[in-house]
LUMZA-799608 format. One record per residue (C-alpha): x, y, z. Coordinates in nm, 2 decimals. Layout:
REM LUMZA-799608
+--------+--------+--------+
|   east |  north |     up |
+--------+--------+--------+
|      X |      Y |      Z |
...
+--------+--------+--------+
***
This chain:
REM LUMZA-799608
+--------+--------+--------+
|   east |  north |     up |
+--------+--------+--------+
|   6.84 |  12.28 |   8.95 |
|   6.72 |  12.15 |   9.28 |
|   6.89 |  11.93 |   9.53 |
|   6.68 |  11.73 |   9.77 |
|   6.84 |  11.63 |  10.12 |
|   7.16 |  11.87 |  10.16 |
|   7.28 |  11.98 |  10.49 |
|   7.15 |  12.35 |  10.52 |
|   7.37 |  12.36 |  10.84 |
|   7.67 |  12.28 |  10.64 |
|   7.60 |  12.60 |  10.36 |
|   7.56 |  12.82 |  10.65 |
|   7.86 |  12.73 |  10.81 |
|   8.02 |  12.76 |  10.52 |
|   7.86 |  13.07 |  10.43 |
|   7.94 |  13.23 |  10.76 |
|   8.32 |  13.17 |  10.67 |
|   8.31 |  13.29 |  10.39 |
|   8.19 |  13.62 |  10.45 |
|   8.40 |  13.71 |  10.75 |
|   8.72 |  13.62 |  10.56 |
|   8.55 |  13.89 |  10.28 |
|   8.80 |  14.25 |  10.32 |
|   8.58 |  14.52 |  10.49 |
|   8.44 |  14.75 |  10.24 |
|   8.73 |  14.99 |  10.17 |
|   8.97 |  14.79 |  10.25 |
|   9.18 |  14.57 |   9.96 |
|   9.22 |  14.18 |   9.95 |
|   9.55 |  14.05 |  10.04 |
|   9.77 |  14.15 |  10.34 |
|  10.00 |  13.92 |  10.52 |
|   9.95 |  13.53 |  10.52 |
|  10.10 |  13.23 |  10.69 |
|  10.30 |  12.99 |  10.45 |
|  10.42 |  12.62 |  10.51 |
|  10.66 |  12.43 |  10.31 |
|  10.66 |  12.09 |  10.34 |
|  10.98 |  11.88 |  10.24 |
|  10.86 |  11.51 |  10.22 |
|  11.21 |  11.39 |  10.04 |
|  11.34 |  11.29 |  10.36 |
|  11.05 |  11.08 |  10.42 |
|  11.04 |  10.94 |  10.10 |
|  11.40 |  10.80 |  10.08 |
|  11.36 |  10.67 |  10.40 |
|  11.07 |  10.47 |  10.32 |
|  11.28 |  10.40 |   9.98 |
|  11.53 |  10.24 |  10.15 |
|  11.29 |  10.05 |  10.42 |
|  11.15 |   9.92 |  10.07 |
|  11.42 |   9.82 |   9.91 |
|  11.64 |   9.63 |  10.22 |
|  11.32 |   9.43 |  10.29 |
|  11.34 |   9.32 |   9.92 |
|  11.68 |   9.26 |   9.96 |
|  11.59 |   9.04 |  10.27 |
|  11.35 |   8.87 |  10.11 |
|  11.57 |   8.74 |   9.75 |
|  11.82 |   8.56 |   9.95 |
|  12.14 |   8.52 |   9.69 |
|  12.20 |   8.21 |   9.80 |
|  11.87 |   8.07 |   9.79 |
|  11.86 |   8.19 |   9.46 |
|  12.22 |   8.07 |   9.30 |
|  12.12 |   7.73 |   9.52 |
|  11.73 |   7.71 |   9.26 |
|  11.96 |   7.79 |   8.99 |
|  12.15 |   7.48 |   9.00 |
|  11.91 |   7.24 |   9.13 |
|  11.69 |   7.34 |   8.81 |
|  12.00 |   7.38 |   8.56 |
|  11.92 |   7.22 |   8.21 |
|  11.70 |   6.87 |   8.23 |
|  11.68 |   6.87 |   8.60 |
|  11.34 |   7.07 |   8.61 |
|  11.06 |   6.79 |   8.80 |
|  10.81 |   6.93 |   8.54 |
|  10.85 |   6.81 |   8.16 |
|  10.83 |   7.02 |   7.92 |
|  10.56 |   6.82 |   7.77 |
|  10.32 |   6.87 |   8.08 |
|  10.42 |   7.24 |   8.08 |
|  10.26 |   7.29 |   7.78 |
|   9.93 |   7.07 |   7.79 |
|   9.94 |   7.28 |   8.14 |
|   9.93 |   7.62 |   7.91 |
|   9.71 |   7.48 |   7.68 |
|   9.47 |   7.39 |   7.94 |
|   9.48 |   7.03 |   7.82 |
+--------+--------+--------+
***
């Protein structure tokens, strides 16, 4: 398979790497390496919680009881009728 226009730089670079992380002949594979753990709960629930009081900003209780009545039973400003030739596309 051939592949027109790749950066040679980039494979030799990469090549380079490669080989001098390869163990020295004789020598095994392994040996001591660096670990990082990375705990991202804290960050998460903090950005949970950022989430969920701006919801809670935003869905005022009052506003919401004060909808409820104003559109309790027959006082919607939309009949039913022109809901449904709305859905209908009529």
């Amino acid at each position: 398979m051939e592949i027109n226009k790749i950066n040679r730089g980039a494979i030799n670079s990469y090549n380079a790497i490669k080989s001098a992380k390869a163990p020295a002949a004789g020598k095994k594979a392994g040996g001591t390496f660096d670990s990082v753990e990375i705990d991202f709960s804290q960050s998460i629930s903090s950005a949970k919680a950022s989430v969920a009081s701006r919801l809670n900003a935003e869905a005022n209780i009052e506003k919401i009881k004060q909808l409820q009545a104003q559109y309790d039973g027959d006082k919607c400003p939309v009949s039913a009728e022109d809901a449904a030739k709305a859905v209908l596309g009529e």
